[in-house]
N, C-alpha and C positions, 0 to 999 in steps of 0.2 A: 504494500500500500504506500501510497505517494506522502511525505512527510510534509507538514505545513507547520507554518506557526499562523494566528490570527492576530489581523488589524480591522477593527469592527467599522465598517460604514457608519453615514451618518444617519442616524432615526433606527438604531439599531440598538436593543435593548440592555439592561445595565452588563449585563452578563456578555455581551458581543463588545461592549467596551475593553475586554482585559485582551487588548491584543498584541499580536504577536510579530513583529517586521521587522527586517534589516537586510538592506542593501549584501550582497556578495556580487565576487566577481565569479565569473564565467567559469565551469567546470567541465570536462569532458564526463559524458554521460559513460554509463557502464560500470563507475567505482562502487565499492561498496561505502556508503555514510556512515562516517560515526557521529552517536547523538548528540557529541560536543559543537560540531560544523554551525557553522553559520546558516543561516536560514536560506540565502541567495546559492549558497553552493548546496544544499539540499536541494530546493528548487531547479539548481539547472540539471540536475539530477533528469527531469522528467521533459524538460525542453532541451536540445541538444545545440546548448547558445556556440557553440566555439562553430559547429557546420553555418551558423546563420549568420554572424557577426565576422567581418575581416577588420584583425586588431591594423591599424595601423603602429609605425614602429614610435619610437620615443621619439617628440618635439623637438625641430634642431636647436640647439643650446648657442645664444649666439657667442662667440670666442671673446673672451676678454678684450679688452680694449689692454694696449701696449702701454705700459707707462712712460712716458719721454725720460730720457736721457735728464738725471739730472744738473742742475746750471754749474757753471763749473765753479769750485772753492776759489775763495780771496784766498792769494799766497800772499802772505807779507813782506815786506823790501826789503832786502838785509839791512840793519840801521845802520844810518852813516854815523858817523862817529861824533861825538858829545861837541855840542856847538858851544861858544864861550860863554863864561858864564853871563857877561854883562849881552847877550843877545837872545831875545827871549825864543823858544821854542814855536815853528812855526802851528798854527792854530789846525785838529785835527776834527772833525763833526763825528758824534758815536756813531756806530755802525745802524743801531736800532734807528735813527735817522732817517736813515736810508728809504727809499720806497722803493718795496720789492714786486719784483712782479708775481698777478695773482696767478695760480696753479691752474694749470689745465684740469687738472683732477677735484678739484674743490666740490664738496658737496654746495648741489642749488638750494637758495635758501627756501625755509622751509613757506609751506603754500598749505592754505587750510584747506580740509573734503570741502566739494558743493553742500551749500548749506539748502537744509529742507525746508517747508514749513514750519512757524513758531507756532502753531494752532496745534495742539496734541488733542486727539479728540477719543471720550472715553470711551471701552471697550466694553460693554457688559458681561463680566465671568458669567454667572447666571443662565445667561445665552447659548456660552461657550459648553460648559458643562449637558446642559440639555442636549445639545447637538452630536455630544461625544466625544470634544476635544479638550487639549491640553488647557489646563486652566493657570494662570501664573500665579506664582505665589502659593497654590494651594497647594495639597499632601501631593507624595511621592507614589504615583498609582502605575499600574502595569502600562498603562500608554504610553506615560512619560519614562517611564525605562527602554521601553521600544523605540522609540524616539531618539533617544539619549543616542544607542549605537548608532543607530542607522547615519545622525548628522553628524558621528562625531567618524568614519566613515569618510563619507562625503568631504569633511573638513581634510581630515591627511589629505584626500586628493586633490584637494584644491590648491591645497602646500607643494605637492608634487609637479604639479602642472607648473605653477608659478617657477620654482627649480627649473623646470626644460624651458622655461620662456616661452611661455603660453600668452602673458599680460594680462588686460582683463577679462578675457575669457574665460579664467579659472576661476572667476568669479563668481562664474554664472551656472547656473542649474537648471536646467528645463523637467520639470513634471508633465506627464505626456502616458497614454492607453491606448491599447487596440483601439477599442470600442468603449463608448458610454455606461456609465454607469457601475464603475471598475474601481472606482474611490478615489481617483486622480485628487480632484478640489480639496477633500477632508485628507489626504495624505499632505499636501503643500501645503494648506494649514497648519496641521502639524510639528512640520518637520520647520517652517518660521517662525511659528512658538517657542519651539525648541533651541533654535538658534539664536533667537531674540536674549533669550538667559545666558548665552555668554558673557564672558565680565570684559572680554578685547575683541571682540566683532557686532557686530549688526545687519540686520537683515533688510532685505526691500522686498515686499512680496510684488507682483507686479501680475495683475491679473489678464494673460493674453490671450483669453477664450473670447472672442471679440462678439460672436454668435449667441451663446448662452455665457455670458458673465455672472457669475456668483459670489465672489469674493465680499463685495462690501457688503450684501446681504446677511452674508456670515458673520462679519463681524460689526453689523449693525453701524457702518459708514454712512456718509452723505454720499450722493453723485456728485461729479462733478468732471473736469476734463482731463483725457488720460492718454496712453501710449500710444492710441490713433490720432489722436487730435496733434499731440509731437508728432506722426509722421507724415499727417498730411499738410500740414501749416510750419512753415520754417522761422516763423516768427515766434513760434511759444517753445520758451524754454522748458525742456523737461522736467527740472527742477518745479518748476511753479505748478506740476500735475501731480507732484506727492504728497499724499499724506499722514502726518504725523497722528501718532497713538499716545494714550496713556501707559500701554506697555514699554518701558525704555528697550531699545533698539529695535524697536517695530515700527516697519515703516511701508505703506502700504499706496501702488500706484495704480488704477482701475482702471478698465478697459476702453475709456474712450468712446467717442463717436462710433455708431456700429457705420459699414461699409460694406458694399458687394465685393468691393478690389483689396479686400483684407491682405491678401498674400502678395501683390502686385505693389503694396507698400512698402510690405516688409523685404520683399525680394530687391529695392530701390536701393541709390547709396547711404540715405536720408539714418537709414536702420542702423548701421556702425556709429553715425555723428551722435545719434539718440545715447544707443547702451552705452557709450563712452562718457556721455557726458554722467551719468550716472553713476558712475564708480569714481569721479574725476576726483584726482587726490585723494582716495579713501581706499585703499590695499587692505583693508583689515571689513570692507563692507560688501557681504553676498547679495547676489541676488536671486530670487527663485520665479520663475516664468511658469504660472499654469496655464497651459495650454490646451487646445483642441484636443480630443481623441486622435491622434494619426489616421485611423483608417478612415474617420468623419468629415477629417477638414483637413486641407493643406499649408495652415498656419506653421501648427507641426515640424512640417521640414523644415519652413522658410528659418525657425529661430533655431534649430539645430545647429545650423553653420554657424552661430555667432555666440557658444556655449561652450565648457569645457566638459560638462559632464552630465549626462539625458541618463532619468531615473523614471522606465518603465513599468508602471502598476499594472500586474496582469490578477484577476479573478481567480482564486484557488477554486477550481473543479468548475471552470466556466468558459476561461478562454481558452481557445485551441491552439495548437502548435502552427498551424496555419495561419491564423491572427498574426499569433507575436512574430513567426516570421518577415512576414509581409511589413508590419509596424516596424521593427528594428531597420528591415530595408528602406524604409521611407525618410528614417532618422538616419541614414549612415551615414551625414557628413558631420553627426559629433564624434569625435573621437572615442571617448570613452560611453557605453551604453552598458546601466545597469540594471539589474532588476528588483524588484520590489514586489515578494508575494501576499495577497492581499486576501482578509476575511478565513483566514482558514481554517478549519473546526477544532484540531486538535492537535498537539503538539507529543510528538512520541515518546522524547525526553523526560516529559511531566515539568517541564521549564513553567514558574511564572516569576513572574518579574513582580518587583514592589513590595513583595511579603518581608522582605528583610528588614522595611523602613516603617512596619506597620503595616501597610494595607494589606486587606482581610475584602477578597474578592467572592 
């Protein structure tokens, strides 16, 4: 029997809450499992991700820059010999004086992240809870231990990427499904919550289902203008479409103007000037893009190419091998594509998470 752990959808009872998810990498099917493995390398167990996915090789590293040659040392004059006493010494400026020239190497001075919204606008836990999701602040519940791997995961790789010289791409996270209904939204929820509680990063959740948008409804936001409205208008800064939470490092950008040429934006060059400006000065700030279903909408690819790492929610005992094929193939210009097993009944291990901080599921 095929091994799961469970991540409970949204409006799905208290007992579908204690779930179970984490990201692994790609394993050739055939091994025998042991119950320690990661949930993702169980899972690829039963999809045969290494025939579907071509890894591309490591990111070229760009070569160090050459340090120049440095300037050449003052040699001092051999002293001429003691001038009389009645003739005074001629006048010599200190060296510190001097103006030197500045270094080719010199760190730039330093430059603040783009600054977001000063409007933080409240989040209601209350909400959050009812719907299934991590609640900040609150007890230490099997969600949020599932959680906990899966971004901290994602995090190394994002370290990794940045190392090959990736830039801000490894920034970026795309959330993305075969098909509907597969827990994509309440998984990127999640997994921003989650990273929002680090004490040296921050999140953007950036909601890019332009079609069925969901994101501010979740968390009980206003509308207002978002990552379409940035791509079609060159005059609105990106910046001036996020916004600020009461959760600290939560920061959340919505889907914008809805459009029939959704893909035909993001395919533009408009798309690089947008995401960039969004990380601008800010190395320590993710971003997470939910997006379309892949096999629903062609959104999908278009943000593939400009992400370092696509985090595939596929349905325990729902979607097909056939599915996530076809999805992985539609994603193959992110580099990295992981999976994410989702709703699963039972975990063979007898693993849960949270009991050790009190929670009593």
């Amino acid at each position: 029997m095929t091994e799961h752990s469970k991540i409970p959808l949204s409006g799905h009872d208290d007992a579908a809450h204690e779930a179970e998810s984490q990201p692994q990498k790609q394993a050739p099917t055939g091994r025998t499992r042991g119950p320690g493995e990661s949930l993702i390398e169980r899972a690829a167990g039963r999809f045969d991700f290494n025939a579907i996915i071509a890894r591309p090789g490591p990111l070229p590293v760009e070569p160090a820059r050459k340090a120049p040659a440095p300037a050449a040392l003052r040699v001092a004059a051999t002293p001429e010999p003691a001038a009389p006493a009645s003739v005074p010494p001629p006048f010599a400026a200190p060296l510190a004086a001097e103006q030197e020239p500045a270094s080719p190497l010199a760190e730039p001075p330093f430059a603040a992240p783009i600054a977001f919204s000063d409007d933080h606008h409240p989040i209601d836990r209350e909400h959050l809870r009812e719907q299934g999701l991590i609640v900040p602040e609150g007890t230490v519940t099997a969600l949020l231990e599932e959680f906990r791997i899966v971004k901290r995961q994602l995090l190394v790789q994002a370290a990794d990427l940045r190392r090959q010289g990736a830039g801000a791409a490894s920034q970026r996270i795309l959330i993305s499904s075969p098909h509907p209904g597969e827990g994509k939204t309440y998984c990127a929820l999640n997994l921003a919550l989650s990273i929002a509680a680090e004490k040296e990063s921050e999140v953007l959740l950036v909601d890019a289902d332009f079609a069925k948008p969901s994101i501010l409804s979740a968390l009980g936001l206003p509308g207002g203008p978002g990552l379409m409205d940035a791509l079609m208008d060159e005059t609105i800064d990106p910046a001036a479409c996020v916004l600020g939470t009461d959760i600290p490092g939560l920061w959340i950008m919505p889907a914008g103007d809805a459009t029939i040429n959704d893909s035909e934006y993001l395919a533009s060059s408009r798309t690089a000037e947008v995401l960039e400006r969004l990380t601008e000065n800010a190395p320590r700030r993710m971003v997470i893009f939910d997006s379309p279903p892949a096999l629903a909408a062609s959104p999908a690819a278009e943000l593939a190419k400009y992400v370092g790492q696509t985090v595939v929610i596929v349905r325990a005992d729902r979607t097909g091998q056939g599915a996530l094929e076809d999805a992985i193939s539609l994603l193959g210009a992110c580099p990295n594509v992981q999976l994410l097993l989702n709703d699963a009944q039972f975990s063979p291990s007898g693993r849960r998470f949270g009991s050790y901080y009190g929670y009593k599921g």
